[in-house]
N, CA and C of each residue as an Amber inpcrd file, in Angstrom:
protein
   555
 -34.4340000  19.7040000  -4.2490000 -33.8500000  18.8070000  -5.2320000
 -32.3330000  18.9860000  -5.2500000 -31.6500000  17.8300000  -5.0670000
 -30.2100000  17.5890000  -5.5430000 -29.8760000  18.1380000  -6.5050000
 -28.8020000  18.6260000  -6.3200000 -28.5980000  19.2200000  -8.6520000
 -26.8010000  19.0650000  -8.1760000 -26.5520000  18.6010000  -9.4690000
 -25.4470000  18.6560000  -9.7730000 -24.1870000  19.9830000  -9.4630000
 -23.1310000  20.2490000  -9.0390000 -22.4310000  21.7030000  -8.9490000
 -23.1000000  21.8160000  -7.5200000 -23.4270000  21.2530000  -6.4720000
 -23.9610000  21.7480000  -5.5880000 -22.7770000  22.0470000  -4.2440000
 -21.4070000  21.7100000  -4.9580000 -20.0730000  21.9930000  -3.9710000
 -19.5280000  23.3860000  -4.5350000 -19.1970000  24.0550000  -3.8090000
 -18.0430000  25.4970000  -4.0860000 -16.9540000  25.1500000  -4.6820000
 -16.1470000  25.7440000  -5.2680000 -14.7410000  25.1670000  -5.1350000
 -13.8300000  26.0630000  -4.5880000 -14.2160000  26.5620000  -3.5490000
 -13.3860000  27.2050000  -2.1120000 -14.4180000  27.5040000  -1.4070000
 -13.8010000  26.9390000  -0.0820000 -14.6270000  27.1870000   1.5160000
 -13.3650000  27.3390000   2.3320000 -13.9660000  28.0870000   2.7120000
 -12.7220000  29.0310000   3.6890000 -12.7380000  28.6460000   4.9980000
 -12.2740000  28.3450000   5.6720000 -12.3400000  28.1080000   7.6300000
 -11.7190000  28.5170000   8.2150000 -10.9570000  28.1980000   9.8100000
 -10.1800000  29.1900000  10.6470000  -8.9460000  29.2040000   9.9690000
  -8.4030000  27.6700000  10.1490000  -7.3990000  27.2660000  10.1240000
  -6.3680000  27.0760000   8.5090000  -7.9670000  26.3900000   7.7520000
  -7.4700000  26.3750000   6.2570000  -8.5270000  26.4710000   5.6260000
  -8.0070000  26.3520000   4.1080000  -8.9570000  26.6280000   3.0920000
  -9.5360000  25.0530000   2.2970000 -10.6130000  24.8180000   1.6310000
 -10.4730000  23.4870000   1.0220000 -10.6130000  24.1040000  -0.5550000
  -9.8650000  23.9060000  -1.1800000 -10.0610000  24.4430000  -2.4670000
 -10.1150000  23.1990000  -3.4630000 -11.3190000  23.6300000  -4.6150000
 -10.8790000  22.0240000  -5.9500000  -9.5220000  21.7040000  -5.7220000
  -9.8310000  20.1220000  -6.2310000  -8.3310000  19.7320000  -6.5970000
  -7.8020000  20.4940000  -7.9850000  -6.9900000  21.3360000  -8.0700000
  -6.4640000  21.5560000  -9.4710000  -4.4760000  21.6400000  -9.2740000
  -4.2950000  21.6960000 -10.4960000  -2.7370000  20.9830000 -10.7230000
  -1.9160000  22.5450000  -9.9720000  -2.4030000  23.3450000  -9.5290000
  -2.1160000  24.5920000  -9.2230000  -1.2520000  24.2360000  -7.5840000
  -2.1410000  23.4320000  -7.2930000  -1.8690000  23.0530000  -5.8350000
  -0.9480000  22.0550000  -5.4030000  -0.3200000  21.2760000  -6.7020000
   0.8710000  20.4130000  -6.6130000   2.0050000  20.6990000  -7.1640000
   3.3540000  20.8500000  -6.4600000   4.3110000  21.2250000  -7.5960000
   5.4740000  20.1750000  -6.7800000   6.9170000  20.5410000  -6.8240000
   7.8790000  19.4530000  -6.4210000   7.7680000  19.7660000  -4.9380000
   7.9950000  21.0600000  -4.3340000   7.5640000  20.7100000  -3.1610000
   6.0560000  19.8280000  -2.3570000   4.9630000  20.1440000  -2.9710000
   4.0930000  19.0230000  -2.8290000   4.4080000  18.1300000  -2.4960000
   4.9060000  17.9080000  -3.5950000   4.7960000  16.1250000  -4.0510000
   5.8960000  15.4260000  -2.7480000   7.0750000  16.5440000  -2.7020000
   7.8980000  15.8890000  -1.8220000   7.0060000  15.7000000  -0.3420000
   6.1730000  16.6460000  -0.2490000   5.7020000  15.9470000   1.2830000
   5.0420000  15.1230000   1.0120000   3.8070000  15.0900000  -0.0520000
   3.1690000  13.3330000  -0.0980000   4.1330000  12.1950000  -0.3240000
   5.4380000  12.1930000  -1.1060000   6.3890000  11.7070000  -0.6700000
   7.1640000  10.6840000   0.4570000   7.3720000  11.5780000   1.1500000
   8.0400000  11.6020000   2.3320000   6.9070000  11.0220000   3.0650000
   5.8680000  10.8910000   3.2630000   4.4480000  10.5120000   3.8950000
   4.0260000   9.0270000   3.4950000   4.4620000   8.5000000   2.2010000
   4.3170000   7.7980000   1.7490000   4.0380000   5.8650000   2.5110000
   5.0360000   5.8800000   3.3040000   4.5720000   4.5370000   4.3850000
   3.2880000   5.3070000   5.3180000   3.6430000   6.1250000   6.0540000
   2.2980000   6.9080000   6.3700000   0.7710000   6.3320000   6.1450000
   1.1180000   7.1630000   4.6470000  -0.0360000   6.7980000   3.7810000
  -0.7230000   5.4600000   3.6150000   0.3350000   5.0980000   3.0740000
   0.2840000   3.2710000   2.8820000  -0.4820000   2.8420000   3.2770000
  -0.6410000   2.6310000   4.8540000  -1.4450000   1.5870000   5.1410000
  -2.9500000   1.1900000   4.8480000  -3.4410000   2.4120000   4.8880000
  -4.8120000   2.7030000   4.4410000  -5.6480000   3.1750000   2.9480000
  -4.4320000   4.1260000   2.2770000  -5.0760000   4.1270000   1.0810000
  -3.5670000   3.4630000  -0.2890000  -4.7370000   2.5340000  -1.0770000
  -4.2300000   1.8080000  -1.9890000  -3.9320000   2.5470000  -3.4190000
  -4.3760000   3.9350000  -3.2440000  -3.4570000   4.5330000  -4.4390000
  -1.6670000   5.4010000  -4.4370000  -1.1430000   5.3100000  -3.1660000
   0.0500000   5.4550000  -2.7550000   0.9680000   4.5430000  -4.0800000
   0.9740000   3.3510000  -4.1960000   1.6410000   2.6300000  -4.7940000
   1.2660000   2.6670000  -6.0850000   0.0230000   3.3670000  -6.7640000
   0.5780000   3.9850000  -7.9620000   0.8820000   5.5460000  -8.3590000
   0.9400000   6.2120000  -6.9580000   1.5960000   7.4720000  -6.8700000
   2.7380000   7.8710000  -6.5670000   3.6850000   7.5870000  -8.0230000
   5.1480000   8.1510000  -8.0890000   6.1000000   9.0220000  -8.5170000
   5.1600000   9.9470000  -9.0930000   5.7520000  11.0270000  -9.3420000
   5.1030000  11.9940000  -9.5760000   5.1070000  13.1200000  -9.5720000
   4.2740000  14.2640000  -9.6440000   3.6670000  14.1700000 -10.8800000
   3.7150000  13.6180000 -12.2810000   3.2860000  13.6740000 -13.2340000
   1.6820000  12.6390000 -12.9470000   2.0040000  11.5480000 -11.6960000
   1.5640000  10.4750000 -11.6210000   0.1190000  11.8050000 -10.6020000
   0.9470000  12.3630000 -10.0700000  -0.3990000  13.2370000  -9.0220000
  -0.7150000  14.0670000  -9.9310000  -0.3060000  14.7310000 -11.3780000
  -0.9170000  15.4380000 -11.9060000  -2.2350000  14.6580000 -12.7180000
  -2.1520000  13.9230000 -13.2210000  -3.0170000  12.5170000 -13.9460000
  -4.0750000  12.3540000 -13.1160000  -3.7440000  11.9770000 -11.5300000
  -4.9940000  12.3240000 -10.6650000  -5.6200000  12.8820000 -10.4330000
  -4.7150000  14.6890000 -10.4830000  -6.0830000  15.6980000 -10.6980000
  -6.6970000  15.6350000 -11.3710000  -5.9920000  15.5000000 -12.5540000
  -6.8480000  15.6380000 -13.9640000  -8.0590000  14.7720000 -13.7840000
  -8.2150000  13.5220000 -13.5030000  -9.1890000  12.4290000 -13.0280000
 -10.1090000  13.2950000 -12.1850000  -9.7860000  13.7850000 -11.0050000
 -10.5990000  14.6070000 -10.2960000 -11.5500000  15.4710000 -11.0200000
 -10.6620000  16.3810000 -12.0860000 -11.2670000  18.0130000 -12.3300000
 -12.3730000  16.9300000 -13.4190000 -12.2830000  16.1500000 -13.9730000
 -13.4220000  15.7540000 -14.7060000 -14.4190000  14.9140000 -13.9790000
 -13.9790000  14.1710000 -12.8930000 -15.1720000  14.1200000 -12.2620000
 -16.2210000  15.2890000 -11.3880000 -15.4750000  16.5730000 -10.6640000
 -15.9010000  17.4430000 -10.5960000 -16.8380000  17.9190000 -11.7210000
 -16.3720000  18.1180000 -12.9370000 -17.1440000  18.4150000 -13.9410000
 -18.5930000  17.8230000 -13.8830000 -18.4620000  16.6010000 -14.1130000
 -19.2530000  15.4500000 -13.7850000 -20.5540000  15.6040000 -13.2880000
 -20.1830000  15.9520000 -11.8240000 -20.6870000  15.9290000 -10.5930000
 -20.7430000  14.3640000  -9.5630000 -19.3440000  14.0870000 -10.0600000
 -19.0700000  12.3480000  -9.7860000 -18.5450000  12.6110000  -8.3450000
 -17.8020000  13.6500000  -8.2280000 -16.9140000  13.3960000  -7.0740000
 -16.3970000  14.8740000  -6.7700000 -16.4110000  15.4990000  -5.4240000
 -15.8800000  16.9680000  -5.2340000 -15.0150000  16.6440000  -4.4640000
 -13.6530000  16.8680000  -4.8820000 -12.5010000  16.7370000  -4.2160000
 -11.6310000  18.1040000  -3.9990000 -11.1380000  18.3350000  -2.9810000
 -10.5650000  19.5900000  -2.4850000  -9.0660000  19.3460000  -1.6490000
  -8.2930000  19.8520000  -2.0310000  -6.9250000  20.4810000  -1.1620000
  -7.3850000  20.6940000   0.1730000  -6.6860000  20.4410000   0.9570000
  -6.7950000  20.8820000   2.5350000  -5.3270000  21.9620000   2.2780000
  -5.6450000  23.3240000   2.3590000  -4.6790000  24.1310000   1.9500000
  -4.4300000  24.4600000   3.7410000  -2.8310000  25.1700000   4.1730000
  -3.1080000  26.0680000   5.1400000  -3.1260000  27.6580000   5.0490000
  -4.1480000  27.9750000   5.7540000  -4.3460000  29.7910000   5.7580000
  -3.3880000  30.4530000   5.7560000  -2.2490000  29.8060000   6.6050000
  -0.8800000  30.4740000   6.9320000  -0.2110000  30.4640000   6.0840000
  -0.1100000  29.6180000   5.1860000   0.9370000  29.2550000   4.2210000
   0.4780000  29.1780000   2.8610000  -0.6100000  28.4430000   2.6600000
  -1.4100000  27.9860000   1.3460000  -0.9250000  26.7190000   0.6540000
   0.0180000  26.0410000   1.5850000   0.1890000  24.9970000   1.3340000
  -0.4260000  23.7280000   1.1850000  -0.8190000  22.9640000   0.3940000
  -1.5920000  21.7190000   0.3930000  -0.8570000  20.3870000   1.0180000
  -1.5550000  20.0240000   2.3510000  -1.2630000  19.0560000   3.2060000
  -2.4070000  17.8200000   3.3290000  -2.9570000  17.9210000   2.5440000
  -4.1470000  16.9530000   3.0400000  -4.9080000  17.0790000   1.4440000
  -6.1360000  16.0920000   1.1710000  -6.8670000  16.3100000   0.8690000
  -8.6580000  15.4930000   1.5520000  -9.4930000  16.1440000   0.7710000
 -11.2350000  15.2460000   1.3500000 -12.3060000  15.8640000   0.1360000
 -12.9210000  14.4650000   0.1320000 -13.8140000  14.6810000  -0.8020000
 -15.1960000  13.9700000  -0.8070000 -16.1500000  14.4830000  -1.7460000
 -17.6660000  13.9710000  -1.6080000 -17.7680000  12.7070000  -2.3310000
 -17.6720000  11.8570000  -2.4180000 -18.0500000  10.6970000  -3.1460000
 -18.8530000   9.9140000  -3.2730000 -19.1770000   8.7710000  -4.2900000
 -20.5720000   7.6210000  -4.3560000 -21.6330000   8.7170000  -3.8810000
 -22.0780000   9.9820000  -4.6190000 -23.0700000  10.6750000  -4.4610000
 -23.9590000   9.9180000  -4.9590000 -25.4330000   9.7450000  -4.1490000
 -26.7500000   9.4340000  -4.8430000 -27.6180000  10.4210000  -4.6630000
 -27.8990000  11.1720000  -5.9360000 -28.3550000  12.2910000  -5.9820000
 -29.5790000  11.7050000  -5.9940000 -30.2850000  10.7900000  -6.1150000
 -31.9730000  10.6680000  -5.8270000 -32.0620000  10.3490000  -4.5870000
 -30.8080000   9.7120000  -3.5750000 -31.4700000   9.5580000  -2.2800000
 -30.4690000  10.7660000  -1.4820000 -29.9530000  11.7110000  -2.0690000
 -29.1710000  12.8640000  -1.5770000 -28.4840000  12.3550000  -0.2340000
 -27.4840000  11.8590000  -1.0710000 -26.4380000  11.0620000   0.4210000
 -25.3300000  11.0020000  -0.5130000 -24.0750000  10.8410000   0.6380000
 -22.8630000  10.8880000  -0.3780000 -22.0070000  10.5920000   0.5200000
 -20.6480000  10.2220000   0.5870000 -19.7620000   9.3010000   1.6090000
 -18.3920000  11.2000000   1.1280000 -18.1070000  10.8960000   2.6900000
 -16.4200000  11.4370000   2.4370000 -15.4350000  10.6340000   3.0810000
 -14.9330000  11.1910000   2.2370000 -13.1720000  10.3670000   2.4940000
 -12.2360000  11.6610000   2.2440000 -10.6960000  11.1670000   3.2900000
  -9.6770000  11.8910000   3.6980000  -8.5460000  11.6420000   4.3740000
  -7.6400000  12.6030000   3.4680000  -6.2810000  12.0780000   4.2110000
  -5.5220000  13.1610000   4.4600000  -4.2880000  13.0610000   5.5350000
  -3.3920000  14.2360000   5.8360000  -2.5610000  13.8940000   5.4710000
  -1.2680000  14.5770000   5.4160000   0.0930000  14.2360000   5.9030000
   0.2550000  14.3990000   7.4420000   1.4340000  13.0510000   7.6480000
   1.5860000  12.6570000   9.0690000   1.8450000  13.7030000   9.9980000
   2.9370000  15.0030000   9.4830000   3.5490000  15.9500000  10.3530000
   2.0790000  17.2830000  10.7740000   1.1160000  16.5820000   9.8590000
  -0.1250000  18.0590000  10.0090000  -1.4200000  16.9010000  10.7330000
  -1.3650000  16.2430000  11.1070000  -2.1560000  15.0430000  12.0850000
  -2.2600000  15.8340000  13.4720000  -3.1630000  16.0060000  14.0410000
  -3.2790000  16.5320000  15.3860000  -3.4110000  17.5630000  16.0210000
  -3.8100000  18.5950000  14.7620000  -3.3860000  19.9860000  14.4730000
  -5.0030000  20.5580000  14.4480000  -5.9790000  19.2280000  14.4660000
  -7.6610000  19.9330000  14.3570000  -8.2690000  20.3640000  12.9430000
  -6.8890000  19.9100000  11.5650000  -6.6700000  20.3720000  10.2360000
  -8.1830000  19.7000000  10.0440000  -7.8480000  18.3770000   9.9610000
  -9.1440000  17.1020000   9.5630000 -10.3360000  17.7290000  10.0270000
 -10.8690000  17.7630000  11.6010000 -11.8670000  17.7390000  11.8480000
 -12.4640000  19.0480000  11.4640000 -11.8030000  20.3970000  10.9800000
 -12.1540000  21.4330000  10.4080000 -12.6200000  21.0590000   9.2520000
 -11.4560000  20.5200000   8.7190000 -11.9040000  20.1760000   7.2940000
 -13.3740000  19.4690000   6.6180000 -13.6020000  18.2340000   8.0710000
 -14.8600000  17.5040000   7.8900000 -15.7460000  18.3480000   8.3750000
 -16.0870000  19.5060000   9.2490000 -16.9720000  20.3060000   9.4910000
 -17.6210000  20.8750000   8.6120000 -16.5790000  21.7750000   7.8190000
 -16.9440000  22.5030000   6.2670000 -17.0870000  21.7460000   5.0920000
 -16.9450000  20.9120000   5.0980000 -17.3950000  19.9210000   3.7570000
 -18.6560000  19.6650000   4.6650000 -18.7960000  19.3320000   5.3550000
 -20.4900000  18.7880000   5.9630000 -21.0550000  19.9920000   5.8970000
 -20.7840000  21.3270000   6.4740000 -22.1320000  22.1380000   6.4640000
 -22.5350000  22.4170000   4.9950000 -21.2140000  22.6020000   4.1380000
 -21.4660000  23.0060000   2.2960000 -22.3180000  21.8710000   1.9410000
 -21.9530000  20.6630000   2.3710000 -22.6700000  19.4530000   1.4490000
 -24.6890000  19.5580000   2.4520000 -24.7770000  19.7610000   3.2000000
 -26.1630000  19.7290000   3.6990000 -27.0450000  20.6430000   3.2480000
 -26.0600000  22.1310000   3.3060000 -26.5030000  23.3670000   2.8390000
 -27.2340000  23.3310000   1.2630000 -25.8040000  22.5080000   0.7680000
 -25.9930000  22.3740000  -1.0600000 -27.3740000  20.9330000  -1.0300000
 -27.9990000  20.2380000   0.0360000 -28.9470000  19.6040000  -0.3580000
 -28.9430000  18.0020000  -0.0120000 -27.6280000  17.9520000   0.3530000
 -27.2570000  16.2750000   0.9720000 -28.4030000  16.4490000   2.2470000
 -28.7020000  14.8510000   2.3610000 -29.4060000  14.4480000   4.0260000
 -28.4690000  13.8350000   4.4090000 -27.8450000  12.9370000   4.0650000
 -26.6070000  11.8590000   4.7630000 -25.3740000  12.3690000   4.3600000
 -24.8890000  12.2880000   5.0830000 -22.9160000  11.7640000   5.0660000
 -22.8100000  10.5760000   5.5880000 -21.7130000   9.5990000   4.8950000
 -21.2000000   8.4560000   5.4190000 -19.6470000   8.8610000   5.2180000
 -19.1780000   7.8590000   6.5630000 -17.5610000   7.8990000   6.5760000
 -17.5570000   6.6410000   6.8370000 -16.5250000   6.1050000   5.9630000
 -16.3480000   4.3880000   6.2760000 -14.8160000   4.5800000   6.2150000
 -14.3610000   4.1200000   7.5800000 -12.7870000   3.9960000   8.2080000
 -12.4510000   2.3490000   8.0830000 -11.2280000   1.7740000   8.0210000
 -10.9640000   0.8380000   8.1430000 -11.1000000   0.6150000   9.8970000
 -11.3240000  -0.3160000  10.6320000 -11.3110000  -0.4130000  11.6320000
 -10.4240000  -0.1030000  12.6060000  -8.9950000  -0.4160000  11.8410000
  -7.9420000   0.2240000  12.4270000  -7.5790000   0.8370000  12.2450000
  -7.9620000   1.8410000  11.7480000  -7.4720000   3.1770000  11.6000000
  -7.8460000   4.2090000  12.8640000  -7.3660000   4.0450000  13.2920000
  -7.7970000   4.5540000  15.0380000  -8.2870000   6.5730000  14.2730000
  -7.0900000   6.9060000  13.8510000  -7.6110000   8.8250000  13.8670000
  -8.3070000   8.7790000  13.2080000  -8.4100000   7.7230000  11.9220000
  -9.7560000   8.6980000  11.3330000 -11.0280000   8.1260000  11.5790000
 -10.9980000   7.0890000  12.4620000 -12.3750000   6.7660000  13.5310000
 -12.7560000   7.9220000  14.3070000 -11.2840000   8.1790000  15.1380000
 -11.8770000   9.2580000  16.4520000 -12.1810000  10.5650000  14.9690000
 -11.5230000  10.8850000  14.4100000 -11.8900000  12.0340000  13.4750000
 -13.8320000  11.7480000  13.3790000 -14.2960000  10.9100000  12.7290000
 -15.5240000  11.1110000  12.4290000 -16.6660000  10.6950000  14.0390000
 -15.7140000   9.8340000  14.8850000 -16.7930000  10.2290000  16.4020000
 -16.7630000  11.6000000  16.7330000 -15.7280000  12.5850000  16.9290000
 -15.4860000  13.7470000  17.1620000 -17.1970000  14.8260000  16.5850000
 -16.6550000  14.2300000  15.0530000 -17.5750000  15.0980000  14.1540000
 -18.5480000  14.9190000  14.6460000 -19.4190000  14.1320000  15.5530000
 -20.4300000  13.7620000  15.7620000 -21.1290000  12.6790000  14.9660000
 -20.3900000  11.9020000  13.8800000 -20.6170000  11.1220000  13.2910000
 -21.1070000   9.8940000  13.9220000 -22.3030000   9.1870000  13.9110000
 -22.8350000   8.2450000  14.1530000 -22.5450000   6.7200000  13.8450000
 -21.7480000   5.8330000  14.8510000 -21.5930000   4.2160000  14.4240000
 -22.2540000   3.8440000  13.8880000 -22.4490000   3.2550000  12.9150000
 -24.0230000   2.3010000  12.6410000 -23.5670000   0.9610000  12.4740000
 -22.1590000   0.2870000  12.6120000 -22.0310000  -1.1940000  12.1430000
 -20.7880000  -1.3620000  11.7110000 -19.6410000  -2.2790000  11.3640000
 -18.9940000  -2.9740000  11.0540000 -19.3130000  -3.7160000  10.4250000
 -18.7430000  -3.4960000   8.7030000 -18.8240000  -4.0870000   7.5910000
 -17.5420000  -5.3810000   7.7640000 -18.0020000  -6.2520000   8.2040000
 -17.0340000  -7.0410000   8.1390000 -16.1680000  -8.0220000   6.5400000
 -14.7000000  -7.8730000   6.5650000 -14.4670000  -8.3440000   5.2710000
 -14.9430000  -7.4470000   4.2320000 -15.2750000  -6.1520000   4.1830000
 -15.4800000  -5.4250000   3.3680000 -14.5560000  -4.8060000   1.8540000
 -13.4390000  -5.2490000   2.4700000 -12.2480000  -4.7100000   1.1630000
 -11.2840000  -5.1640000   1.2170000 -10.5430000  -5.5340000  -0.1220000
  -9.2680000  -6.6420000   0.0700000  -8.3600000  -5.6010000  -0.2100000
  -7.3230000  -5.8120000   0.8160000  -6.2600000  -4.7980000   0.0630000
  -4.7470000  -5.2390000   0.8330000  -4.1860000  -5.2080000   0.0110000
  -2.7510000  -6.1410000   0.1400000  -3.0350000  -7.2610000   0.4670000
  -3.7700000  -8.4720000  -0.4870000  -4.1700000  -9.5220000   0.1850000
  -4.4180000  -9.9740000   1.1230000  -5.4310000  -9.1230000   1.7990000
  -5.8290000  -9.5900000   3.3520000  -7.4700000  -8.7720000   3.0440000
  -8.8510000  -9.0160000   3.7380000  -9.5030000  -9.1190000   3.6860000
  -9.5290000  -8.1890000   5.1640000 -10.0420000  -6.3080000   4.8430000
 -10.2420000  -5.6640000   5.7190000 -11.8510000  -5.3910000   6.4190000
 -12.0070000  -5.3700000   7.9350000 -13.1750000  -4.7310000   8.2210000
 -13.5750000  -3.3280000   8.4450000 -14.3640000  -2.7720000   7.5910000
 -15.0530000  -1.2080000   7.7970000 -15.7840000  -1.0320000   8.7690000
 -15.6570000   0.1100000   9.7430000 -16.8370000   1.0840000  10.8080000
 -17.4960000   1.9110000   9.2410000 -18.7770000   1.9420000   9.7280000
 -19.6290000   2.9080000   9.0980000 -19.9300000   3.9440000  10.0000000
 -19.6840000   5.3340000   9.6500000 -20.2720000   6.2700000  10.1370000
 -21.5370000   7.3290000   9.3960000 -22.1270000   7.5790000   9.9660000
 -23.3710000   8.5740000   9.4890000 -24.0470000   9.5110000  10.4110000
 -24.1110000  10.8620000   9.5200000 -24.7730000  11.5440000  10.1850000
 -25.9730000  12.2250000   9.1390000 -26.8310000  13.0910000   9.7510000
 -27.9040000  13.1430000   8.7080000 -27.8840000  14.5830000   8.9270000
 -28.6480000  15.1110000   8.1980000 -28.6470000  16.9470000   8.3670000
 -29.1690000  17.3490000   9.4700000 -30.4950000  16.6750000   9.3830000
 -31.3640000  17.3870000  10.5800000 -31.2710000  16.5530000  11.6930000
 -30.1340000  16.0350000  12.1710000 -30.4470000  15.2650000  13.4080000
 -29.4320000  15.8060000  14.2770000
């Protein structure tokens, strides 16, 4: 059985750590690299443009740590081991705890892209989330988003389809890849 709390809030790996989102992990340096990342960001995720100031990313944790509470959503820092710096984040989302499946989503900063950060990152959120009782993961990429396609083929993540017209964002009408993988397969 699924149960609620079924994420850690630290998993440790080679490279980095994924720790809860908490306000611990953002300060002005933070913010200046999500910042500075900001067209980066842009293209793909639509909360950039209401993220403007660190007070604006503290408001988000806060959103987070109560859905954590929840059991709505487990969201984590992509910290590095070396540093403990937060460069990234990924999280469990649209959990359906009666059909124990749940989607992740994730983002870096541009200068930590290519570094193997991500696909670590999606490794250890997948073995915690199967371990803790998930059968599915889904990753749904915009189509053009070329890395974080190859990110979830890498993972071994499974095509299953193109959601075509799936999400409007900056007035244009985007198509989604679905990816999935299942525990035992």
């Amino acid at each position: 059985m699924l149960e609620k709390g079924f994420m850690p809030n630290i998993i440790i790996g080679k490279k980095i750590k994924l720790v809860a989102r908490n306000n611990h992990d953002y300060d002005e340096d933070s913010w200046f690299e999500i910042d500075k990342n900001r067209s980066f960001l842009r293209k793909y995720l639509l909360w950039v443009d209401n993220t403007n100031s660190l007070d604006d990313v503290i408001k988000t944790t806060d959103m987070f740590i109560d859905l954590w509470n929840k059991g709505e959503n487990y969201a984590y820092s992509i910290t590095l081991n070396t540093t403990g710096k937060a460069v990234g984040s990924i999280d469990i989302h649209n959990i359906d705890y009666k059909n124990h499946s749940a989607e992740i989503g994730y983002w870096l900063s541009e200068s930590h892209n290519g570094k193997g950060y991500m696909a670590e990152a999606v490794n250890l959120i997948e073995n915690q989330s199967f371990s803790g009782g998930l059968n599915r993961l889904c990753i749904q990429v915009e189509t053009d988003n070329i890395p974080s396609c190859k990110v979830a083929e890498r993972a071994d993540y499974k095509f299953e389809g193109t959601h075509k017209q799936k999400l409007l964002k900056y007035g244009s009408f985007r198509d989604i890849n679905c990816y999935a993988k299942l525990k035992n397969a």
